[in-house]
C-alpha positions in Angstrom: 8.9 101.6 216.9 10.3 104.7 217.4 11.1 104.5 220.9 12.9 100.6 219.7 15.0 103.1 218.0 15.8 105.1 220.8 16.8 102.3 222.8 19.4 100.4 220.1 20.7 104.2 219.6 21.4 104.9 223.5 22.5 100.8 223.6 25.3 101.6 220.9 26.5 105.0 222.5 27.3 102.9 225.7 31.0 102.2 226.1 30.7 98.8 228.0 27.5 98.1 225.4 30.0 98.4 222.6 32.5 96.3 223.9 29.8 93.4 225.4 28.9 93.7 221.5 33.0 93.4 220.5 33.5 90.5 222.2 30.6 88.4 221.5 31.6 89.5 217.7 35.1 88.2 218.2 34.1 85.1 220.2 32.0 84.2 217.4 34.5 84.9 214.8 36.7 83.1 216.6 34.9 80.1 217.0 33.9 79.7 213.1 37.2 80.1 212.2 38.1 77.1 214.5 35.6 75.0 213.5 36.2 75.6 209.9 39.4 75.0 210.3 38.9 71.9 211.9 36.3 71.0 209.2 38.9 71.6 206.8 41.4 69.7 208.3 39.5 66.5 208.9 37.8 66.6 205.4 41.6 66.8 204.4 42.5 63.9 206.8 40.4 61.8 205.9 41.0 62.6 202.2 44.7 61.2 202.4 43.4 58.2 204.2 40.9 57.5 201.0 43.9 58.1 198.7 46.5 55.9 200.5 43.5 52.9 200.2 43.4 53.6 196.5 47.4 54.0 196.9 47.5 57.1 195.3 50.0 58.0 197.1 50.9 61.6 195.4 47.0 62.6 195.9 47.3 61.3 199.5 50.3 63.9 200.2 48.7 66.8 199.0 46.3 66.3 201.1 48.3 65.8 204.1 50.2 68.8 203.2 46.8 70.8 203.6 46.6 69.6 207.2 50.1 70.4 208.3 49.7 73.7 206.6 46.6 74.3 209.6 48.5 72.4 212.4 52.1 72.5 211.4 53.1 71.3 214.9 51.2 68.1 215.0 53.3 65.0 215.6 50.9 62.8 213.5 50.8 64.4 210.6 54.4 64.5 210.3 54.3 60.6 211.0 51.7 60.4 208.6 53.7 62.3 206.1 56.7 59.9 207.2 55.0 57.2 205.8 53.5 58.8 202.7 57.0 59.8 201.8 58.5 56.1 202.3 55.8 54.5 200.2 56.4 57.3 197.3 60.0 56.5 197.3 61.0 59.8 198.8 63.1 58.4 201.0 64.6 61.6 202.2 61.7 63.9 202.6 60.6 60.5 204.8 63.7 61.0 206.8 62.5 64.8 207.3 59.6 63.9 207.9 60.5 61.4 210.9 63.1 63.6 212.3 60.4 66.4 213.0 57.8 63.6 214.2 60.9 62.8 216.7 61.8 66.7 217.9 57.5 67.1 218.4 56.9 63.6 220.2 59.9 64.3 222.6 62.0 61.3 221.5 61.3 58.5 219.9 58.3 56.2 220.1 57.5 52.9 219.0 55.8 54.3 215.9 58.4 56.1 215.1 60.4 52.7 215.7 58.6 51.2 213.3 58.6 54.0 210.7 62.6 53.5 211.1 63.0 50.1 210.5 60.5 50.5 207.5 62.4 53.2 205.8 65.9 51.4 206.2 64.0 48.0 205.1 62.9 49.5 201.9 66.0 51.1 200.8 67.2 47.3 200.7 68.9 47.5 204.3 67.6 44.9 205.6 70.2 43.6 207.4 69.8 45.8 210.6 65.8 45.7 210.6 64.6 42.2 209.3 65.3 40.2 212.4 63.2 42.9 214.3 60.0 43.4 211.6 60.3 39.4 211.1 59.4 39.2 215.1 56.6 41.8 214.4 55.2 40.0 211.7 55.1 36.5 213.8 53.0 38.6 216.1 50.5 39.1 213.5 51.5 43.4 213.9 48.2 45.3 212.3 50.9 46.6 210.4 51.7 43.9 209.1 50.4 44.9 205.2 53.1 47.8 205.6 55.8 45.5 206.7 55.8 43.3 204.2 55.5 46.3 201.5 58.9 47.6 202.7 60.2 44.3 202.9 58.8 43.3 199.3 60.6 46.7 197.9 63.7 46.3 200.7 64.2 42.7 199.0 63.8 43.6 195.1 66.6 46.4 195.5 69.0 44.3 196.3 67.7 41.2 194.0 66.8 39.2 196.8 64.0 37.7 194.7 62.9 35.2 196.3 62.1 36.7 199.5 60.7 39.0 197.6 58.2 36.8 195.9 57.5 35.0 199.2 56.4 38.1 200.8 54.5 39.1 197.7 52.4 36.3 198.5 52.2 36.8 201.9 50.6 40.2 200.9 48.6 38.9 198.4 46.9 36.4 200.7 46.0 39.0 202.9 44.8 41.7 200.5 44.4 40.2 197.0 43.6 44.0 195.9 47.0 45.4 197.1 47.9 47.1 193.9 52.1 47.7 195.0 52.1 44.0 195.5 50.6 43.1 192.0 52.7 45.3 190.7 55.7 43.9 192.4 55.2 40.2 191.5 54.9 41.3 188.3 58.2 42.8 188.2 59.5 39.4 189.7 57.8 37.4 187.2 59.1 39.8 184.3 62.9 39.9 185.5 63.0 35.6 185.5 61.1 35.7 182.6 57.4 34.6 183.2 55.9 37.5 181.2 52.9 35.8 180.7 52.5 35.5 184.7 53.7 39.0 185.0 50.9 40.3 181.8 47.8 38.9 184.1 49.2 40.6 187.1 49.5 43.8 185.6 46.0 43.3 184.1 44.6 42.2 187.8 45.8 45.6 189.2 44.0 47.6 186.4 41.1 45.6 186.9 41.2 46.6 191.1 42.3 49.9 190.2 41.5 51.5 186.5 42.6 54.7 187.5 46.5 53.4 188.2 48.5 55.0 186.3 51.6 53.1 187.1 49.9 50.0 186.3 48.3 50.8 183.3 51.9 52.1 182.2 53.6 49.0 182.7 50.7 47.3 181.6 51.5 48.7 178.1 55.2 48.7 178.2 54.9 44.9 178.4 52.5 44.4 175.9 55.5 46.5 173.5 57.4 44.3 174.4 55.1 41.2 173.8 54.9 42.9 170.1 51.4 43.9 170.6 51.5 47.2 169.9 47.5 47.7 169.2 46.1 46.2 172.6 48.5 49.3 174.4 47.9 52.1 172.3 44.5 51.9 173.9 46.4 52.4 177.2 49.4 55.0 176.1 46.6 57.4 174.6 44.6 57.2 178.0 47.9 57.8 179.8 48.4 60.7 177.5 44.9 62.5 178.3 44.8 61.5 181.8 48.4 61.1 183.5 50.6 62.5 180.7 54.4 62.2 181.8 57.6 61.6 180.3 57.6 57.8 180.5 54.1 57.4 178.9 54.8 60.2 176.5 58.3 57.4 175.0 56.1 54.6 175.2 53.1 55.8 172.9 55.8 57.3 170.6 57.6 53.6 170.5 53.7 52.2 170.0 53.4 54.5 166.9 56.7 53.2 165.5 55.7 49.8 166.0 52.1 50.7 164.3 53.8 52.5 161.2 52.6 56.2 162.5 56.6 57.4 162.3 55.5 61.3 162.2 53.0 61.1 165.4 56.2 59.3 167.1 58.5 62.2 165.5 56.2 64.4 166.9 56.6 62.9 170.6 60.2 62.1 170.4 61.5 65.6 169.5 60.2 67.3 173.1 61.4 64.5 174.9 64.5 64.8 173.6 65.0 68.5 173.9 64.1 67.8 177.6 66.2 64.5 178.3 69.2 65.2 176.0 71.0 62.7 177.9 68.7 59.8 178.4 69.5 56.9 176.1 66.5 55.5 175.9 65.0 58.7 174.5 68.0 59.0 171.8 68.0 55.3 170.5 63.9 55.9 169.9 64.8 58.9 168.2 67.5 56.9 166.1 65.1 53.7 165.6 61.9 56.1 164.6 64.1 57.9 162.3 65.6 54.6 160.6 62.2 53.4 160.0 61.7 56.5 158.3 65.2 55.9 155.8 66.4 59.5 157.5 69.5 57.4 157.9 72.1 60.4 158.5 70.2 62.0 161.5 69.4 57.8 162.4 73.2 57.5 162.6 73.4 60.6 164.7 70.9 60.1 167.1 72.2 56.4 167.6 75.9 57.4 168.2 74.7 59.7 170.8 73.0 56.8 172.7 75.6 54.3 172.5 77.9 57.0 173.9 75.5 57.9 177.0 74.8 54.3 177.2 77.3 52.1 176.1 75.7 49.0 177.9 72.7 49.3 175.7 72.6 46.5 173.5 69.9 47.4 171.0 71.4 50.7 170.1 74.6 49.0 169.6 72.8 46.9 167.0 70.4 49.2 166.0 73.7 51.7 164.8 75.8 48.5 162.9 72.5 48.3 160.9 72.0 52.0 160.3 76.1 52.1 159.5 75.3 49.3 157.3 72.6 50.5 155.4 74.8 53.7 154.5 77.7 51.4 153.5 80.0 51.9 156.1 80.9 48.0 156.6 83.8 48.1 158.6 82.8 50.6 161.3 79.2 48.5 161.5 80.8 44.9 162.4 82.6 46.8 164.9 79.8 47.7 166.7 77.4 44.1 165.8 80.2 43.0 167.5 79.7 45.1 170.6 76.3 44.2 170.6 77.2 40.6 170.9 79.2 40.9 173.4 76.5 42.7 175.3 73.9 40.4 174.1 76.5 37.7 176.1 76.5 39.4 179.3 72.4 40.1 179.2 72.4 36.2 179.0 74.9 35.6 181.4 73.3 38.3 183.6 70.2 35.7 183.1 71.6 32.8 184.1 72.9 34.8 187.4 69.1 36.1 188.5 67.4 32.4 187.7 70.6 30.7 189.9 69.8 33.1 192.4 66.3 32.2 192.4 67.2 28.9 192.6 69.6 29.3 195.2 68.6 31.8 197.5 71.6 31.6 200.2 74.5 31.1 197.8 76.1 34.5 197.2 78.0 33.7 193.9 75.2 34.1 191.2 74.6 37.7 193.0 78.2 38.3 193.0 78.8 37.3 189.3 75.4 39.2 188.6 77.2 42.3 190.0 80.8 41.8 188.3 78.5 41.6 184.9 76.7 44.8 185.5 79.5 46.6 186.7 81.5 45.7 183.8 79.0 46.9 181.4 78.9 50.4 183.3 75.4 49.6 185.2 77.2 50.6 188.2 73.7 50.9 190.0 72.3 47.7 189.0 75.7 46.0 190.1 76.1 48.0 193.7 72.9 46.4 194.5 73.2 43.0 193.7 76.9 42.6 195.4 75.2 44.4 198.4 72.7 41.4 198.1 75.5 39.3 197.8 76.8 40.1 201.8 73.1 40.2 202.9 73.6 36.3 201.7 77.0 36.1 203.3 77.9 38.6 204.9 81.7 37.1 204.6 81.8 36.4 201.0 85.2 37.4 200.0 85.0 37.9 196.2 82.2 40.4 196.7 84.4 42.3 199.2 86.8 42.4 196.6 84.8 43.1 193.9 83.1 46.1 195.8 86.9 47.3 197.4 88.0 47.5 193.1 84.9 49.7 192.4 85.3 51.9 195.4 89.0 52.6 194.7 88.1 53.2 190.8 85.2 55.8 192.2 88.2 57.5 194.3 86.3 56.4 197.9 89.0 55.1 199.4 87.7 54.9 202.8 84.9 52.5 201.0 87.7 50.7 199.4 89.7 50.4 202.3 86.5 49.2 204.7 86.3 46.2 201.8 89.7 45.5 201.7 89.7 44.5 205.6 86.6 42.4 205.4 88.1 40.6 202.5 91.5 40.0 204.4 89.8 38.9 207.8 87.4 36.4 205.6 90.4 35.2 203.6 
């Protein structure tokens, strides 16, 4: 034993011994810390992949975010975070995203290609890209699920509904469990009016995927809507517990209105509207929970602030006249039951313009009249996209030209105005 000793003592006091001993030390420090690295960045990998299939999309990107933090100069993961981004809606950390996939890859490639189209389809401009994804998806592409997402979203943003609803299908057919898409025809079915349709799709989606938040929130938002405010409190409150946010937190508080609970909706609506001061849904739910409650002065205040950040909105409009009513202020409250008729008017109209689209999927005027509606009524938005659905129609439709060349020169973007102005002239 002793002379063990004496051997490990004179192996140590050896320069070359010690630094044999160094190196095999760093060697295997090194080569734990790559394959723990590389453990940790395929656990993360495949992580995000598990995510996008339950198309949580938010979990999927932290995840991703993980592996780019251990190989920041991998082209994949930026392509990966490309699509990630699209599918959230973050269309330009997508474009980020793509650009750096583009530097690393040394140009473009045909995934990048793809990725391209995708992001242009989806932001509804689909005029450049469909002819091109349409080729892909005649090819049977084994992307074909993510085409026809874009597409699906491309298509609703500028209200080309039925395409949208075709596509839906198309989806559908292929993965009856695609969440996005339930959701989607839903939203179809809801804006023409089949809300019974659009009720069991929102239900299917739950069903696929209880942990949904989005669907279980719109879920509930149309059961408020259906007046059936006890079969979505069950909903809100999980919401609340689970995936608490600001849209969930103004739905519960409208449940507990509708349920008679004015102080728990009190309670809700107060934060909200400390943090969205200018969001009129927010103040008309303050107004309407405090004229349940016969707090008719602070009703009357909180509903002349939402008619004045919204003045389209035609149940605040209605929901003030009563409250002005109610304190005897006649005069002042036809004026704005009439406002609210007039509003009422154009909802209808607006309608009529959606269902005649439907209806008539390559005649531009319902889209153009849809947009001259919304635009009067200050949803400069809603109206933007359904005249730029109008020239994905007909790409020469005059009125919409002209309609789009007034708006611009009232936003001061003359150049915009201009550009209209010409298009209009040559299709005169």
């Amino acid at each position: 034993m002793r002379a063990f000793g004496q051997q490990c003592l004179s192996f140590v006091r050896c320069p070359l011994s010690v630094a044999i001993w160094l190196l095999v030390l760093s060697i295997l420090a090194w080569a734990g810390r790559h394959f723990y690295l590389h453990w940790q960045f395929t656990r993360h990998l495949q992580d995000a992949q598990h995510a996008e299939e339950r198309f949580d999309f938010a979990s999927a990107r932290k995840h991703l975010a993980e592996c780019l933090h251990i190989r920041p100069h991998d082209p994949k993961i930026h392509l990966y975070l490309t699509r990630n981004a699209r599918r959230l809606g973050d269309y330009s950390a997508a474009q980020a995203d793509l650009d750096a996939y583009r530097e690393m890859a040394g140009g473009p490639t045909p995934e990048s290609t793809l990725e391209a189209a995708l992001l242009l389809a989806q932001q509804g401009d689909l005029p450049g890209v469909e002819d091109y994804l349409r080729q892909r998806l005649q090819q049977d592409d084994p992307q074909t699920p993510l085409i026809l997402e874009a597409l699906i979203r491309g298509a609703i943003r500028v209200y080309r509904l039925p395409d949208a609803l075709r596509w839906t299908e198309e989806l559908l057919a292929r993965q009856p469990d695609n969440v996005p898409a339930l959701l989607a025809r839903a939203m179809i079915q809801e804006s023409i009016g089949h809300t019974d349709k659009a009720l069991e799709d929102f239900q299917t989606a739950l069903r696929h995927q209880p942990e949904h938040a989005e669907a279980r929130l719109q879920l509930a938002e149309t059961l408020l809507r259906l007046h059936r405010p006890a079969e979505a409190l069950e909903h809100l409150e999980w919401l609340r517990t689970d995936h608490p946010s600001a849209d969930a937190a103004l739905a519960l508080a409208r449940c507990y209105r509708l349920l008679g609970r004015l102080d728990e909706a009190a309670g809700l609506l107060g934060p909200l509207a400390a943090e969205h001061p200018q969001d009129g849904v927010v103040l008309r739910e303050n107004g309407r929970t405090a004229l349940a409650a016969d707090r008719l002065a602070e009703a009357e205040d909180w509903l002349r602030r939402a008619v004045a950040v919204a003045p389209a909105d035609h149940a605040a409009h209605y929901d003030l006249a009563r409250c002005l009513q109610r304190r005897g202020k006649e005069t002042e409250a036809e004026r704005y039951f009439r406002r609210s008729e007039e509003i009422h008017a154009d909802i209808k109209r607006l309608a009529q313009a959606a269902e005649q689209a439907m209806q008539a999927p390559t005649d531009p005027r319902p889209r153009w009249q849809a947009g001259l509606i919304c635009l009067r009524n200050g949803q400069d938005r809603q109206g933007l996209r359904w005249l730029l659905g109008a020239l994905q129609v007909d790409p020469a439709h005059r009125p919409t030209h002209l309609a789009l060349a007034a708006y611009y020169e009232r936003c001061g973007q003359e150049q915009k105005a201009a550009y209209h102005r010409r298009l209009a002239h040559v299709a005169d």
